[in-house]
N, C-alpha and C positions, 0 to 999 in steps of 0.2 A: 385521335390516333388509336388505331387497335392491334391489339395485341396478337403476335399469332400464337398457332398452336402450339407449336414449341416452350415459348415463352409461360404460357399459362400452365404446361405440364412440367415446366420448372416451379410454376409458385403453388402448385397441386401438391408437388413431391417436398417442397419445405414445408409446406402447410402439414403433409402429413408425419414428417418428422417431427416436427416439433410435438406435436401431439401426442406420437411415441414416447418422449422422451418426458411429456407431461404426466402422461400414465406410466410411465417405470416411476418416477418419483417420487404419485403417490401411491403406489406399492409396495415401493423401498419403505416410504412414513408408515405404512398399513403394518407391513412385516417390524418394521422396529419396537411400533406399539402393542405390539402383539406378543413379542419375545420380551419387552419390558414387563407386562402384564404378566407374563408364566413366573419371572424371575421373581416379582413382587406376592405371588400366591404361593412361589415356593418358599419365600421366607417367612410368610406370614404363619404354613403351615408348620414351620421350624419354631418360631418365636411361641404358639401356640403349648404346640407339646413340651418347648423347656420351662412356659410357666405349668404345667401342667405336673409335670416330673417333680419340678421345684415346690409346689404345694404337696404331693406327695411325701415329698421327704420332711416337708414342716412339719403334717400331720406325724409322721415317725417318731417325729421327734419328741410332741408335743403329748405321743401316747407312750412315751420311755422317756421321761426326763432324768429317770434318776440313771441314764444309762448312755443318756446324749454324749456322754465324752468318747464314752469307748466306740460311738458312729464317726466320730472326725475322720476327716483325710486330708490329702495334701499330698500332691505328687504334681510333675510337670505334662503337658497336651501331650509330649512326645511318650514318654513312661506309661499314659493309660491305653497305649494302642493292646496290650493287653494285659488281661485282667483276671485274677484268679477268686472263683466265689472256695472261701472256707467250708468243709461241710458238718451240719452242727443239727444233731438229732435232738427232737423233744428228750429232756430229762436225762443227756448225758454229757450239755452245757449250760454253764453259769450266764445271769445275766449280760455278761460285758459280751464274753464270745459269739450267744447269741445276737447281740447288736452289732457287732463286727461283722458276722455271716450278712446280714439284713442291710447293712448299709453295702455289702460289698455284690450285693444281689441288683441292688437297685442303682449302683454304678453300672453295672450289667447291661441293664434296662436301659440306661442316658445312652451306653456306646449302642446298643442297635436299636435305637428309635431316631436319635439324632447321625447326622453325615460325621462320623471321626466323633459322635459325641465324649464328651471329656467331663469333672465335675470336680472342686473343691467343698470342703464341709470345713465350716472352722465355727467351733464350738466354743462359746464360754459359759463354762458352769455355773459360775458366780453368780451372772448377770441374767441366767438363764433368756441369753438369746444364742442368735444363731447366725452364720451365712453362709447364702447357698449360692456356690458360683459355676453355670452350665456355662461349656464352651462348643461349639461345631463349625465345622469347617464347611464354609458358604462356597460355592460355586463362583458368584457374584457379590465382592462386598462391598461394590462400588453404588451403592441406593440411593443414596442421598443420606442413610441414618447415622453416617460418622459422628461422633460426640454424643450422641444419643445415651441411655442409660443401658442401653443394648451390648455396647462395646465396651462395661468396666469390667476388664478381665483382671481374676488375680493373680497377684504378680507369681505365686506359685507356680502358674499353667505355664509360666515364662513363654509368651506368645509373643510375639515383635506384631508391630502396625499391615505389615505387607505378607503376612500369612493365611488372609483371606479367613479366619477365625471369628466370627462373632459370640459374643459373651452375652450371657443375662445374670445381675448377682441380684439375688432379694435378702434382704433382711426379714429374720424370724422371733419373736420374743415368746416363751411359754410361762 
C-alpha cells in the first residue's frame, strides 16, 4: 500500500512540529539554566562581600577593644533604610564617639554594597567577643540555601521568613 502525497505531507508537517516543539523545550531548559546560574552568582557575589564587611568589622573591633561597646547596634531591617554617620574630627572626640562615628560609617558601607544592606553588632565586653549579623534583601531567596547558616537573622532585624531577606551572622572573639 502506498501512501499518497497528501498523506506524507500530513506526517512531514507532524514530523515537523514535533520537532518544533522539542526545540522550544530545550530552550525553555537552556534559558532556565541560564537565569538560575545569574541568580546563583548574584548571591554568591552578595554572600562574598557580607563575609567580607563582616571581617572588616572584626578587625575594628579587635583594633579598639577597649571601645567595642560603644560600636554596638541594634535596630530593626525596616529602621536602617536610613542612616545618619555622626561627624567626629581628630582631637575634638573621645574614644567612645569616635567608635560610634566608625561603626556608624561602616553601617554606611553594608547599606551601599549590599541590596537594602542592614547589620546588628552585639557586643560583649566581658567575654570580649562579638556578633556580627548582615542582612540584604535577595531578589531570589528561593535557592535551595534555606536552613543554611546564611539565614540566622537576628531577631532585632525583626525579619519574617517571606521577606526575601537573607542573613549571615559570624561570631568574633578578641
Amino acid at each position: 500500500m502506498q501512501l499518497s502525497d497528501r498523506h506524507v505531507a500530513g506526517f512531514m508537517l507532524i514530523e515537523v512540529l514535533v520537532s518544533l516543539f522539542l526545540l522550544v523545550l530545550g530552550a525553555t531548559a537552556w534559558l532556565s539554566a541560564q537565569a538560575s546560574a545569574l541568580r546563583q552568582t548574584r548571591l554568591g557575589q552578595h554572600q562574598s562581600m557580607a563575609l567580607m564587611l563582616a571581617g572588616d568589622m572584626a578587625e575594628r573591633l579587635r583594633a579598639s577593644p577597649a571601645v567595642a561597646q560603644a560600636m554596638a547596634f541594634s535596630s530593626s531591617f525596616q529602621e536602617q533604610a536610613v542612616l545618619t554617620v555622626p561627624t567626629c574630627l581628630p582631637g575634638l572626640c573621645d574614644a567612645a564617639a569616635w567608635a560610634l562615628a566608625d561603626a556608624a560609617l561602616w553601617r554606611q558601607q553594608v547599606r551601599q554594597a549590599l541590596p537594602q544592606g542592614s547589620a546588628v553588632l552585639d557586643v560583649d565586653p566581658v567575654g570580649r567577643s562579638a556578633r556580627i549579623t548582615l542582612a540584604w534583601r535577595e531578589a531570589s531567596a528561593g535557592d535551595g540555601l534555606e536552613g543554611a547558616a546564611w539565614d540566622t537573622c537576628a531577631a532585632t532585624l525583626a525579619v519574617s521568613p517571606g521577606d526575601s531577606v537573607r542573613c549571615l551572622s559570624l561570631g568574633v572573639v578578641w
